[in-house]
MDTraj code that builds the backbone (N, CA, C; nanometers):
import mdtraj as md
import numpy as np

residues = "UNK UNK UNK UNK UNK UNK UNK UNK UNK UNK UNK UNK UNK UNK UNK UNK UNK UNK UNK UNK UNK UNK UNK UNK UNK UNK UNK UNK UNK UNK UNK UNK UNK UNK UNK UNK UNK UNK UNK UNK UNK UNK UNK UNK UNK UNK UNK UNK UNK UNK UNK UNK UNK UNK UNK UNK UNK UNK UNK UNK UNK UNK UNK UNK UNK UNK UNK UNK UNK UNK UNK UNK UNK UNK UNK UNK UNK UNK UNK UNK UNK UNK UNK UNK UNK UNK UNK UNK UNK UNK UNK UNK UNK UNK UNK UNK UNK UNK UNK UNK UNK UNK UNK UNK UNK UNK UNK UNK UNK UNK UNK UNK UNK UNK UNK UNK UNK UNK UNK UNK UNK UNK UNK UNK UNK UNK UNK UNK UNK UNK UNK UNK UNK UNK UNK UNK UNK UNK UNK UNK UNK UNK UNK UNK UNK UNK UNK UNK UNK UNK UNK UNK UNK UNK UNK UNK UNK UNK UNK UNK UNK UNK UNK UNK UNK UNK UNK UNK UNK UNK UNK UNK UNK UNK UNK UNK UNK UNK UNK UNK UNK UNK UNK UNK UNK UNK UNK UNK UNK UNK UNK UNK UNK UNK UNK UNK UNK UNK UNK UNK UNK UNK UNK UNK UNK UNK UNK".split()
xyz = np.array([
    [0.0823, -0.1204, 0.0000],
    [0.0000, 0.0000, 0.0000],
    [0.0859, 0.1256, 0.0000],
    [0.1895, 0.1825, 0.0609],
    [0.3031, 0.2355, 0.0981],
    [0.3692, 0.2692, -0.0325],
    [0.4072, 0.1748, -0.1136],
    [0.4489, 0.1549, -0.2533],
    [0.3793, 0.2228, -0.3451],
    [0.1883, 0.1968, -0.3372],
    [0.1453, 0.2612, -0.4524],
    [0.1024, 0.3923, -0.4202],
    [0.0995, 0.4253, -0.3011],
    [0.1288, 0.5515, -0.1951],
    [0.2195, 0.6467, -0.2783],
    [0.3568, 0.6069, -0.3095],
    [0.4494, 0.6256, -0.3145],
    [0.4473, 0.6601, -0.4614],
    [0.3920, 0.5755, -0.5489],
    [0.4096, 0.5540, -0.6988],
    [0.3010, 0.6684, -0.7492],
    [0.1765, 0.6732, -0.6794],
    [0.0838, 0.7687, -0.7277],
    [0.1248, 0.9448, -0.7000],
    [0.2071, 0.9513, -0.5817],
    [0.2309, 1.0609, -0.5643],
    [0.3578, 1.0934, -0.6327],
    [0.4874, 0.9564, -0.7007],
    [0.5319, 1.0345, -0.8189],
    [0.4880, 1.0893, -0.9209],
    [0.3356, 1.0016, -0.9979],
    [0.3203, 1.0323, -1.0688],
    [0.2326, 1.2246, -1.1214],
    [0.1885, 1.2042, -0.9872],
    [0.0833, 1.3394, -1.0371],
    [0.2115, 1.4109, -0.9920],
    [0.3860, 1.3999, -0.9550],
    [0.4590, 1.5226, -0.9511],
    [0.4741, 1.5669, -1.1042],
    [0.4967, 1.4060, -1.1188],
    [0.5238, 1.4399, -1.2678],
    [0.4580, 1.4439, -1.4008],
    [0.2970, 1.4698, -1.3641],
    [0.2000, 1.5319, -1.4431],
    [0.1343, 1.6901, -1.4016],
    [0.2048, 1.7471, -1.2700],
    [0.2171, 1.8819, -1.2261],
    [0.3235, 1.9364, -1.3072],
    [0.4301, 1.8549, -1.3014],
    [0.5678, 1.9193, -1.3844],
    [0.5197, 1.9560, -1.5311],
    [0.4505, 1.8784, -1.5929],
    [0.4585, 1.8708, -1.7396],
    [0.3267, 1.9854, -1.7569],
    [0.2381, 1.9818, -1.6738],
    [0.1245, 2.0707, -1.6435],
    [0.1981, 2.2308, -1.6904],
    [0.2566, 2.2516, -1.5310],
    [0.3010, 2.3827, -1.5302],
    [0.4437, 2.4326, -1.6287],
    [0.5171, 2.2763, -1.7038],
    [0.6398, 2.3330, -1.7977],
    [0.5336, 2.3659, -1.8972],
    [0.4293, 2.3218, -1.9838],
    [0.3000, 2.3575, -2.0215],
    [0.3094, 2.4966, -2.0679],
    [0.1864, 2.4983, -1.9267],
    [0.1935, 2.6615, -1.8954],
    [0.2880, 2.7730, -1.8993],
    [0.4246, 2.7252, -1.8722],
    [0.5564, 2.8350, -1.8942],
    [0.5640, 2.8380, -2.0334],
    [0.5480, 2.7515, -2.0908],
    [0.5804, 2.7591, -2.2672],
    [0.4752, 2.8004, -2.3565],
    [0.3699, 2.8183, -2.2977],
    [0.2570, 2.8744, -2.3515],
    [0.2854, 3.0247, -2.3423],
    [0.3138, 3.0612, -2.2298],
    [0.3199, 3.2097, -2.1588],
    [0.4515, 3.2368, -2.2405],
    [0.5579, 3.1817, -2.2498],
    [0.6887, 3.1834, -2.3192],
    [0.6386, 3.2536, -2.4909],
    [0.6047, 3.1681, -2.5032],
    [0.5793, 3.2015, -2.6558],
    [0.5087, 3.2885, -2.7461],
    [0.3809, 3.3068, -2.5782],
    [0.2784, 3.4483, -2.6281],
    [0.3379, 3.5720, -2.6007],
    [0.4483, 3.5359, -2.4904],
    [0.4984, 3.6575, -2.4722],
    [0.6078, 3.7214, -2.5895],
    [0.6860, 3.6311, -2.6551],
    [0.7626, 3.6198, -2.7538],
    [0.7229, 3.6811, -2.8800],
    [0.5852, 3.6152, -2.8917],
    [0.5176, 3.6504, -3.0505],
    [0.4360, 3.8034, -3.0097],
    [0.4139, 3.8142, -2.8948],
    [0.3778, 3.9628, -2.8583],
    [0.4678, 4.1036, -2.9328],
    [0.6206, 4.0486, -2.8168],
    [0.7552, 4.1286, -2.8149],
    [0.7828, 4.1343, -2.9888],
    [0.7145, 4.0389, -3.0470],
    [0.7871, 4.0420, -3.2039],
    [0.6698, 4.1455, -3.3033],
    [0.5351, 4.1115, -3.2288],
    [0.4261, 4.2012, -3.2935],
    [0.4686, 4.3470, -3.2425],
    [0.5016, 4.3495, -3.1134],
    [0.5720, 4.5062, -3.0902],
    [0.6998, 4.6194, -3.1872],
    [0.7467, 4.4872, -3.1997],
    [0.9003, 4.5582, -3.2684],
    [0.8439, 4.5637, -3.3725],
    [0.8200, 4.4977, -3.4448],
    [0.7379, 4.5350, -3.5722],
    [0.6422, 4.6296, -3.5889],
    [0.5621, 4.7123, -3.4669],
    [0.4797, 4.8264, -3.4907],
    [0.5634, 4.9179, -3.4863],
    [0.6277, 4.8576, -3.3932],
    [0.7628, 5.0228, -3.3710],
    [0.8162, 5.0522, -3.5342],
    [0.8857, 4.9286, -3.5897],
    [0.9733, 4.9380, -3.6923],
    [0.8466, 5.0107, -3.8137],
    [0.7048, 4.9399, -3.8517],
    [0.6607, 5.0067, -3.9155],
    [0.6424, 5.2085, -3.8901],
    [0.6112, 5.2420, -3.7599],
    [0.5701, 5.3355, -3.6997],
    [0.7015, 5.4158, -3.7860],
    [0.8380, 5.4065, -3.7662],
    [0.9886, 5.4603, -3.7894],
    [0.9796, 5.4927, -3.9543],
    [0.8941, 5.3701, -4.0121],
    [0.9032, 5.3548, -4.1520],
    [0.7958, 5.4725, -4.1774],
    [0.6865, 5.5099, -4.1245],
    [0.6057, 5.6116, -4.1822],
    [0.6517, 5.7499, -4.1081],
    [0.7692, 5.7641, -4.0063],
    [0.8017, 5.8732, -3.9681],
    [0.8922, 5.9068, -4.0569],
    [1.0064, 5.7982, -4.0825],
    [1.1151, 5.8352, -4.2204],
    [1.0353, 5.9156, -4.3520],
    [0.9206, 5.8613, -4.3917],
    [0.8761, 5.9083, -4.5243],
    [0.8098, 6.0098, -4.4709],
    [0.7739, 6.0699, -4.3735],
    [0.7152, 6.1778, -4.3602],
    [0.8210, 6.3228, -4.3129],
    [0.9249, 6.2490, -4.2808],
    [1.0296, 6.3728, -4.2181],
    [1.0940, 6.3861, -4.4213],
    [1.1249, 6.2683, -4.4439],
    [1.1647, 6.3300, -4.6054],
    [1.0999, 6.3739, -4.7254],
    [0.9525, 6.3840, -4.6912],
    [0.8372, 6.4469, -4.7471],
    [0.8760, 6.6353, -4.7022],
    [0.8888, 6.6409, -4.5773],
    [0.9035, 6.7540, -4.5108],
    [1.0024, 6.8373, -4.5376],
    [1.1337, 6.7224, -4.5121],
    [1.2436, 6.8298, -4.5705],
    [1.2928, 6.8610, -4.7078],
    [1.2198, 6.7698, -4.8022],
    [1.2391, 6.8301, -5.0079],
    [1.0814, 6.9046, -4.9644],
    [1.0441, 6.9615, -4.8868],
    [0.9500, 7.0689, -4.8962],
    [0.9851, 7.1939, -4.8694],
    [1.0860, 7.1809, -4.7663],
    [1.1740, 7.2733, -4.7187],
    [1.2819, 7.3156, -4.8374],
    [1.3611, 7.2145, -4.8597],
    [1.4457, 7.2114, -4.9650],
    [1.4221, 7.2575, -5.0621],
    [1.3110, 7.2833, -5.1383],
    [1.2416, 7.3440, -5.2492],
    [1.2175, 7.4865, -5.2584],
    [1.1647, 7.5272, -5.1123],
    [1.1734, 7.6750, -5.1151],
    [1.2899, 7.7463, -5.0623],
    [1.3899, 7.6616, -5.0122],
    [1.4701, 7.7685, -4.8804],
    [1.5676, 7.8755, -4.9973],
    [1.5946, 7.8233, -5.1201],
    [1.6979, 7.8854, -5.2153],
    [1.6052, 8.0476, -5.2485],
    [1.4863, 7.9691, -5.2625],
    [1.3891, 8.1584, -5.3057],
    [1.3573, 8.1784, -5.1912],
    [1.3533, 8.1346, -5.1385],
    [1.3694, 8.2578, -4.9933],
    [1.4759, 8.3371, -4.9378],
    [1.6103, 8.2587, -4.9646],
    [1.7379, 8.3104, -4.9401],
    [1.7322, 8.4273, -5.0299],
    [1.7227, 8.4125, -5.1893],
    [1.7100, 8.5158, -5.2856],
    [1.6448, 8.6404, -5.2688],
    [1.4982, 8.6212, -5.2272],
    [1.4403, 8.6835, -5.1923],
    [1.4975, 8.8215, -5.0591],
    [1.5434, 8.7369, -4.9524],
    [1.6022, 8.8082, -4.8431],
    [1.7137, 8.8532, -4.8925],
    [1.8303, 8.8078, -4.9782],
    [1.9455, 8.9497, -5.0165],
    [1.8802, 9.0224, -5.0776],
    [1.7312, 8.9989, -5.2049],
    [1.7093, 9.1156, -5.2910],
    [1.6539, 9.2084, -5.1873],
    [1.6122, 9.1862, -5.0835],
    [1.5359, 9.2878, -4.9801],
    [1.6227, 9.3228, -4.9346],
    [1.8084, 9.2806, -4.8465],
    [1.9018, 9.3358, -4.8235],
    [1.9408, 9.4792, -4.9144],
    [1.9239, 9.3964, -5.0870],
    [2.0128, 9.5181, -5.1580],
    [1.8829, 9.6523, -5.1309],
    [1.7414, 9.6039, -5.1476],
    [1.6719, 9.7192, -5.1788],
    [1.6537, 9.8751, -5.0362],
    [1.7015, 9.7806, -4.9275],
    [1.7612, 9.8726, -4.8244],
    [1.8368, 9.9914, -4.8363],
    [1.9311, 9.9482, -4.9630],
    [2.0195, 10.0929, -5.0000],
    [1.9844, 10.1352, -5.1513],
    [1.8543, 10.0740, -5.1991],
    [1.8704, 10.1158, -5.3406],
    [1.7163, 10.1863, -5.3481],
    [1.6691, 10.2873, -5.3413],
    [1.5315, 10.3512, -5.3177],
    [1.4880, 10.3270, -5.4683],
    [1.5121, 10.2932, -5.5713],
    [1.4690, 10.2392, -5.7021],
    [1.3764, 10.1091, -5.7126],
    [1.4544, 10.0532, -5.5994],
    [1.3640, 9.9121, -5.6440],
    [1.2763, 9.9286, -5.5440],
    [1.2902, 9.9775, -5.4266],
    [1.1528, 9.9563, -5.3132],
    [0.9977, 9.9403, -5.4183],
    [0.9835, 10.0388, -5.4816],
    [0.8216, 10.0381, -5.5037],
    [0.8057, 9.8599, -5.5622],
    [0.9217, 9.8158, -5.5670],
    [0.8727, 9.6447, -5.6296],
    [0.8306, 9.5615, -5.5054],
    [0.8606, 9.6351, -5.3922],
    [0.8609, 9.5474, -5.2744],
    [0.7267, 9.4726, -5.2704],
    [0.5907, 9.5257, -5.2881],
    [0.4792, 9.4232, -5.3086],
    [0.4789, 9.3178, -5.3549],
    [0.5164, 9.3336, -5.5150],
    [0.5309, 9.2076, -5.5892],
    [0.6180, 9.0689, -5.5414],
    [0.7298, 9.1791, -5.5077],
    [0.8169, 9.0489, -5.4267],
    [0.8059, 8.9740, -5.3115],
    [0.6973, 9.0212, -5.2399],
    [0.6603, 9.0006, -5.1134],
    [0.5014, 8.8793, -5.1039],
    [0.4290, 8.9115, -5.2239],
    [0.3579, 8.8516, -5.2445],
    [0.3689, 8.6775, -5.3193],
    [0.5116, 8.6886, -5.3457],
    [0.5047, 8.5450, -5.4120],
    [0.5975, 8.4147, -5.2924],
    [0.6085, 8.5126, -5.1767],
    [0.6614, 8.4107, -5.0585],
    [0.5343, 8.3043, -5.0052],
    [0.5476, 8.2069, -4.9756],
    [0.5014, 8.0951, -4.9577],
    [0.5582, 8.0285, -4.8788],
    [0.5094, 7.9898, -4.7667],
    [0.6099, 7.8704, -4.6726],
    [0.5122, 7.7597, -4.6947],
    [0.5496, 7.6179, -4.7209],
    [0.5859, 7.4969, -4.7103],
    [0.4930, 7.4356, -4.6021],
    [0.3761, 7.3861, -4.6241],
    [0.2806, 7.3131, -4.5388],
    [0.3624, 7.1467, -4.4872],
    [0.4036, 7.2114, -4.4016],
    [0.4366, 7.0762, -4.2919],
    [0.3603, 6.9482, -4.2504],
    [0.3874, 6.8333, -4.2753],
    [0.2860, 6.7135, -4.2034],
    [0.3504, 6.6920, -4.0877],
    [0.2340, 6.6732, -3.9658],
    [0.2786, 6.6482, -3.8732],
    [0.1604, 6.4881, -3.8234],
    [0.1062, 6.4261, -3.9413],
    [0.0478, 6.2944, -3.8947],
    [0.0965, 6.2058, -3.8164],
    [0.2214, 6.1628, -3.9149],
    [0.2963, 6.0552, -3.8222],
    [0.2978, 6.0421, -3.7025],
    [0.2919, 6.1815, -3.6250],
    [0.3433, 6.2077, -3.4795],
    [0.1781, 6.1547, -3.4375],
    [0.0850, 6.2628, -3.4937],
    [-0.0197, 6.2419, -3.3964],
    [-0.0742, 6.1508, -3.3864],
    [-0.0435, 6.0531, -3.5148],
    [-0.0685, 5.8830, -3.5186],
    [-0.0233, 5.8114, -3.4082],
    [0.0838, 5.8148, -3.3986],
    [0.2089, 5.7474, -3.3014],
    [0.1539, 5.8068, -3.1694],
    [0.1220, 5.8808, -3.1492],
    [0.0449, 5.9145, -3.0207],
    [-0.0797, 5.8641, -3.0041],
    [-0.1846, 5.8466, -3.0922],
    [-0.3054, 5.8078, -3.0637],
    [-0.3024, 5.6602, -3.0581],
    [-0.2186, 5.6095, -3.1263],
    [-0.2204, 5.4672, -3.1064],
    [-0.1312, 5.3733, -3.0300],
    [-0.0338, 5.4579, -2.9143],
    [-0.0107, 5.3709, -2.8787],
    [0.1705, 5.3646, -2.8894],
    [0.2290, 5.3608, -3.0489],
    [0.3087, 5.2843, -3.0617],
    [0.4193, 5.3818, -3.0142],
    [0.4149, 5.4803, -2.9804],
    [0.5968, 5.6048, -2.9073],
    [0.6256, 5.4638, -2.7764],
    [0.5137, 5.3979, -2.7046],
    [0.5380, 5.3255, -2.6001],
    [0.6473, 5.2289, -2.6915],
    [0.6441, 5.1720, -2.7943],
    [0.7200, 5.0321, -2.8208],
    [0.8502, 5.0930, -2.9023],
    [0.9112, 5.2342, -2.9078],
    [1.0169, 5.2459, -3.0225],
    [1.1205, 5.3487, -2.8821],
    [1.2644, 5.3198, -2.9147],
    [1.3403, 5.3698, -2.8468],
    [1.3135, 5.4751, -2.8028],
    [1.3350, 5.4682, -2.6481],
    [1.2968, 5.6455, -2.6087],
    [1.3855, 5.7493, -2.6155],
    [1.4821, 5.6882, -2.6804],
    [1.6125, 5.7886, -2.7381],
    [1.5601, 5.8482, -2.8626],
    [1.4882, 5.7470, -2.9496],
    [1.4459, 5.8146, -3.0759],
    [1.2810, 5.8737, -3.0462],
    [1.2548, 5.8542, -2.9468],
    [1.0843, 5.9177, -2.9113],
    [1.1433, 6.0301, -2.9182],
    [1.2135, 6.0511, -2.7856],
    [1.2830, 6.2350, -2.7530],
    [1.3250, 6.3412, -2.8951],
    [1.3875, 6.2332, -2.9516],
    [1.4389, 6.2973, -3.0577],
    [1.3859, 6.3313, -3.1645],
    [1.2177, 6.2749, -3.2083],
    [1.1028, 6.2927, -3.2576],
    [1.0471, 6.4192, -3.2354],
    [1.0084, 6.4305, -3.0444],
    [0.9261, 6.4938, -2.9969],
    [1.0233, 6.6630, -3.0428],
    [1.1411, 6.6374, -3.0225],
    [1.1907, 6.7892, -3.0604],
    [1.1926, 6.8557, -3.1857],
    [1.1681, 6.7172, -3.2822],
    [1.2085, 6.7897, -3.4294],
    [1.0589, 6.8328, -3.4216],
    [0.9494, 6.7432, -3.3839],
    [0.8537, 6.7638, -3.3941],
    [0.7764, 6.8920, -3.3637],
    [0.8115, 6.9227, -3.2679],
    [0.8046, 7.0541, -3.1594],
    [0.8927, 7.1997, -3.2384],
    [1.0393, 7.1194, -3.2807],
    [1.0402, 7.2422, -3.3820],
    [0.9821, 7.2742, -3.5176],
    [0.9421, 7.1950, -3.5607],
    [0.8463, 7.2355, -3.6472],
    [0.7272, 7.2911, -3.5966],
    [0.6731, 7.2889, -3.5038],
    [0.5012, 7.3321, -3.4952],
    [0.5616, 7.4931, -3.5083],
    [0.6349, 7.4995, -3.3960],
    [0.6995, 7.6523, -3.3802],
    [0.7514, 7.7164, -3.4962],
    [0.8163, 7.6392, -3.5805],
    [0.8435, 7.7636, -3.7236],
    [0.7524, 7.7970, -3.7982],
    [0.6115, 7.6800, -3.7995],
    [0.5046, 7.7070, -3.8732],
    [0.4254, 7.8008, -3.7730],
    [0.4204, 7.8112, -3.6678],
    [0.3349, 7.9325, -3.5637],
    [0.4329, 8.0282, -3.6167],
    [0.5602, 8.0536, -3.5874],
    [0.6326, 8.1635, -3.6190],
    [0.6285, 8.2281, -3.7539],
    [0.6595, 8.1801, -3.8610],
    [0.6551, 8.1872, -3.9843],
    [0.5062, 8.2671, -4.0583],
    [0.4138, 8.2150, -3.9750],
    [0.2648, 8.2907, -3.9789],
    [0.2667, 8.4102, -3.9485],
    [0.2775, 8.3752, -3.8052],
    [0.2140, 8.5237, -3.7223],
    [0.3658, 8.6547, -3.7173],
    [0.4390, 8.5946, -3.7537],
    [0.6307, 8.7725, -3.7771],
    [0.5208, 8.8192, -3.9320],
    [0.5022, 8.7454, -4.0155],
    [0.4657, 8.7742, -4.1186],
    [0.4292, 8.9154, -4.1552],
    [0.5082, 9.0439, -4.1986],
    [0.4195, 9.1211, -4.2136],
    [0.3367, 9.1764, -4.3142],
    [0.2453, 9.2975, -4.3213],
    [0.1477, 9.2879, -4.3369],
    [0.1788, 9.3622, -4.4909],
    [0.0897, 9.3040, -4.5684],
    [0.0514, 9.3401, -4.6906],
    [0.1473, 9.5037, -4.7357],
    [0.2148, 9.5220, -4.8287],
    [0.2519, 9.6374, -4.8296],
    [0.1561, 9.7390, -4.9167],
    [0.1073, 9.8487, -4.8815],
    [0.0245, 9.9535, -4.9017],
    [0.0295, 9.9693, -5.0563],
    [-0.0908, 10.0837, -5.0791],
    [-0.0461, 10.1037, -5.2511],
    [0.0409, 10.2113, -5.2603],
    [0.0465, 10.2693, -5.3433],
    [0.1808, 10.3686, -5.4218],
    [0.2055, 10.5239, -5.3356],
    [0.0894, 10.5622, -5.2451],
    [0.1293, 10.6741, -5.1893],
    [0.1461, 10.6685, -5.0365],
    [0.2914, 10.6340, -5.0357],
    [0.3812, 10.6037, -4.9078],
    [0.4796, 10.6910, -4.9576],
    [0.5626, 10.7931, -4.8032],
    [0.6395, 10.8314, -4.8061],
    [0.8219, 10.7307, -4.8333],
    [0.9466, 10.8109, -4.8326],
    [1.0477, 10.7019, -4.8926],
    [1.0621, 10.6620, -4.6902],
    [1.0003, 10.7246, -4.6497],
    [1.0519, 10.6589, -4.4581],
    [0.9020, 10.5728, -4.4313],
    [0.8278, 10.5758, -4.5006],
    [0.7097, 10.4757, -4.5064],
    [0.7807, 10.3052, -4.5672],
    [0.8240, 10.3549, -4.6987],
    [0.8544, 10.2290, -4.7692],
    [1.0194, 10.1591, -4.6985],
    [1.0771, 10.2281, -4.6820],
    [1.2053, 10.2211, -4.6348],
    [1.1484, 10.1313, -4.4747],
    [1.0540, 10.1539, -4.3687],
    [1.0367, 10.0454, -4.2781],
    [0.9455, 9.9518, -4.3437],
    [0.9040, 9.9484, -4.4384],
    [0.8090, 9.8135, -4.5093],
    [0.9669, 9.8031, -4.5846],
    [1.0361, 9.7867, -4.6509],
    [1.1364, 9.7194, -4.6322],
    [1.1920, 9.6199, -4.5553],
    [1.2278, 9.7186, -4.4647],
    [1.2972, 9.6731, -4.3360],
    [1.2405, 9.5644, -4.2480],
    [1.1014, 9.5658, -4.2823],
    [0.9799, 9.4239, -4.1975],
    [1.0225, 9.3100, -4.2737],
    [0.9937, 9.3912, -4.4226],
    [1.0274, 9.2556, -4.4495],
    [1.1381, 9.1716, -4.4654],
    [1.2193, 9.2201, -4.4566],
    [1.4033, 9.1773, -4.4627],
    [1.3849, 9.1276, -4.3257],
    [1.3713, 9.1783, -4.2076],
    [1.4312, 9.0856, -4.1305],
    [1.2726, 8.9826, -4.0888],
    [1.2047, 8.9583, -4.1904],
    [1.0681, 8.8728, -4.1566],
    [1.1639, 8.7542, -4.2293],
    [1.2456, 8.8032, -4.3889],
    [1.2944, 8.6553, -4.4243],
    [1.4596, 8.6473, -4.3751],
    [1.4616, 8.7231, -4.2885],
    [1.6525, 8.6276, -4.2582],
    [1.5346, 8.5631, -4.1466],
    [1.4636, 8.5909, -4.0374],
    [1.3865, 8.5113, -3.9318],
    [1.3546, 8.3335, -4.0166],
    [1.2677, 8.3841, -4.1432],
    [1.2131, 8.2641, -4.1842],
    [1.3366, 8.1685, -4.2658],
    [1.4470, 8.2075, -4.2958],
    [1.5720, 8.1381, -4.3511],
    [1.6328, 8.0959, -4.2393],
    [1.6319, 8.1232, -4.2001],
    [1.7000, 8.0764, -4.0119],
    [1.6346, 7.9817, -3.9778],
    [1.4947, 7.9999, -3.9437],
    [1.3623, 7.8922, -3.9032],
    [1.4108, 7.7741, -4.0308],
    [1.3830, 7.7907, -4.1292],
    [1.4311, 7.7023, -4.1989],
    [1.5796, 7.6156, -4.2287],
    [1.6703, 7.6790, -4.2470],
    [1.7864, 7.6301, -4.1905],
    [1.8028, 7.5186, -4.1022],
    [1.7377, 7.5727, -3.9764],
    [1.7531, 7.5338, -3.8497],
    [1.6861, 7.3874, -3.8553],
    [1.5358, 7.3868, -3.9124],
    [1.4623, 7.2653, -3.9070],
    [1.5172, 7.1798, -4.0008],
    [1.5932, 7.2271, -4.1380],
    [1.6592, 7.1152, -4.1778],
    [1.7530, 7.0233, -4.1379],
    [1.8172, 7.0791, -4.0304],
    [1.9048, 7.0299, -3.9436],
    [1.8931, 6.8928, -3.8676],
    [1.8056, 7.0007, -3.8045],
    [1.6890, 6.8975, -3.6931],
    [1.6110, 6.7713, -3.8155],
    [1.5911, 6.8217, -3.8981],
    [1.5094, 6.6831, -4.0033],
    [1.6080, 6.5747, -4.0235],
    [1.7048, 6.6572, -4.1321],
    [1.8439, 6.5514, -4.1434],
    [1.8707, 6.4956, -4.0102],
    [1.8812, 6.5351, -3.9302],
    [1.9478, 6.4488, -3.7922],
    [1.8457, 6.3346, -3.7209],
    [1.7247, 6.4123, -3.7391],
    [1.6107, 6.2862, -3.6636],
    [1.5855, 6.1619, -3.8063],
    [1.6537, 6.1889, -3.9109],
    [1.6320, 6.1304, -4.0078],
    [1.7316, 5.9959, -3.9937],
    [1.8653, 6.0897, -3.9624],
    [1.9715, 5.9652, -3.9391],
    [1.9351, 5.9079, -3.8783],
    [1.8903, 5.9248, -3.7382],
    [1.8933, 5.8112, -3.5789],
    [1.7974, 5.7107, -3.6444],
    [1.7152, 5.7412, -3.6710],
    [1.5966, 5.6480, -3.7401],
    [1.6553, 5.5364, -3.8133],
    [1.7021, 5.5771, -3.9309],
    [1.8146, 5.4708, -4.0443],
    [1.8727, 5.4151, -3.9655],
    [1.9348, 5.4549, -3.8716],
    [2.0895, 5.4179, -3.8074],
    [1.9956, 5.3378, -3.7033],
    [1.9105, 5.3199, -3.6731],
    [1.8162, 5.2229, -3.5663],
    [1.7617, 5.1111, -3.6387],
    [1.7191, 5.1331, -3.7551],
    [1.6291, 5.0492, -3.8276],
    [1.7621, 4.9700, -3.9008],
    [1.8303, 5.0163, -3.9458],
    [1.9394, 4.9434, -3.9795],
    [1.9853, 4.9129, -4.1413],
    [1.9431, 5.0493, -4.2208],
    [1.9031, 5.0781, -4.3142],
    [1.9211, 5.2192, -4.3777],
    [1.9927, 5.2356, -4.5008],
    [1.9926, 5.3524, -4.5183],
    [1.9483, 5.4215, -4.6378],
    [1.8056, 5.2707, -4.7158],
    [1.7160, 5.3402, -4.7715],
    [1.6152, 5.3519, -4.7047],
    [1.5276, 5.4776, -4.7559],
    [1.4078, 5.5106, -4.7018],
    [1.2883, 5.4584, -4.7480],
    [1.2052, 5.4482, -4.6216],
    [1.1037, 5.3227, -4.6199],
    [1.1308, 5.2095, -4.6283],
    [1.2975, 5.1866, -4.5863],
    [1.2835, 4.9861, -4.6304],
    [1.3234, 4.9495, -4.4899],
    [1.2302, 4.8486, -4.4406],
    [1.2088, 4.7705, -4.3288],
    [1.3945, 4.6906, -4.3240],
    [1.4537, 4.6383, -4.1949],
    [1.5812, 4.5874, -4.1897],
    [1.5472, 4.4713, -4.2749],
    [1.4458, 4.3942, -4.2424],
    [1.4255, 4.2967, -4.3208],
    [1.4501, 4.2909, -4.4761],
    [1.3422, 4.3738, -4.5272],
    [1.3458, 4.4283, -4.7029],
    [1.5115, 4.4404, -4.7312],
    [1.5727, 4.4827, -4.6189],
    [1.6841, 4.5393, -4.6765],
    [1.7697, 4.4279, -4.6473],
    [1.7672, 4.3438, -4.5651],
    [1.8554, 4.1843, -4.5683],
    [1.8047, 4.0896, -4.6880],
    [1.6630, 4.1007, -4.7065],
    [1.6459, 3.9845, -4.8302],
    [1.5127, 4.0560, -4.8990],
    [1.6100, 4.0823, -5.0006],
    [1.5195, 4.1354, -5.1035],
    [1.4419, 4.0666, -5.1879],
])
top = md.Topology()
chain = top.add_chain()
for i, resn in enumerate(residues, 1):
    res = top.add_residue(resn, chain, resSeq=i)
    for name in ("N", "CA", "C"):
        top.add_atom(name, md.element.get_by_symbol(name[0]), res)
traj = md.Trajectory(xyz[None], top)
């Protein structure tokens, strides 16, 4: 009796063992295929921030040369009272560059800034942040419409002057965010492991 005492209580140890190794490998594996569904939102999440920061900066890139132009021809017209009366025309064909800022507010509403390096979150949140600010800035320095033809030369001479230092402000703002783009652009590549844009590490190990 003692014996099968003995024999029954090996056995249910060792149908507890196989029970609960079971259960660890169940939990093992959901947790595994979880951690792998994670990295993969992150990695997609990186992939639609890459195409949206290089959407942003050949937007930038496109105008910053006529804007630079623009701001010496307003430098020279400072000392040249000939060209001021053009100052309307020239003033009217500035345009800044409509910024996307989806990616971000995506990545916030859903969740995924929790699953991607918080070295590259931070480094998101600033480019991100500098952009809202050059597009608030860039608006509201803006000044105002220049008048019609009967302005004194100390009338036109400070409508000049607004506007010259409205575009070294907005060449600067710009400058500056390309910086910040190119750089939040690298960490990204240089994380994902890849240094074409939009291609997953994977895409880019086996094509």
């Amino acid at each position: 009796m003692k014996y099968l005492k003995s024999e029954w209580l090996l056995k249910g140890l060792v149908e507890s063992f196989f029970v609960v190794g079971s259960i660890l490998l169940a939990l093992a594996v959901d947790s595994w295929a979880e951690n792998r569904d994670f990295a993969e939102l992150a990695d997609q999440s990186l992939g639609i921030f890459e195409q949206e920061i290089l959407r942003n900066r050949a937007a930038l890139e496109e105008v910053s040369p006529f804007h630079a132009g623009i701001r010496d021809l307003l430098g020279q017209m400072q000392s040249n009272a000939q060209a001021r009366p053009e100052l309307k025309n020239v003033m009217e064909g500035i345009e800044t560059p409509v910024l996307l800022n989806t990616a971000w507010e995506t990545a916030l509403a859903t969740g995924a800034l929790t699953h991607i390096d918080v070295q590259i979150v931070s480094a998101l949140s600033l480019t991100y942040s500098i952009q809202e600010r050059f597009g608030l800035e860039s608006r509201a320095q803006r000044p105002p419409p220049t008048p019609g033809a009967n302005l004194t030369e100390t009338q036109l001479q400070e409508h000049v002057r607004a506007a010259y230092d409205y575009m070294v402000s907005l060449t600067r703002g710009e400058s500056e965010l390309l910086t910040v783009l190119g750089e939040a652009l690298e960490l990204i590549r240089t994380h994902r492991g890849t240094d074409e844009p939009g291609v997953s590490p994977r895409e880019a190990t086996h094509p």
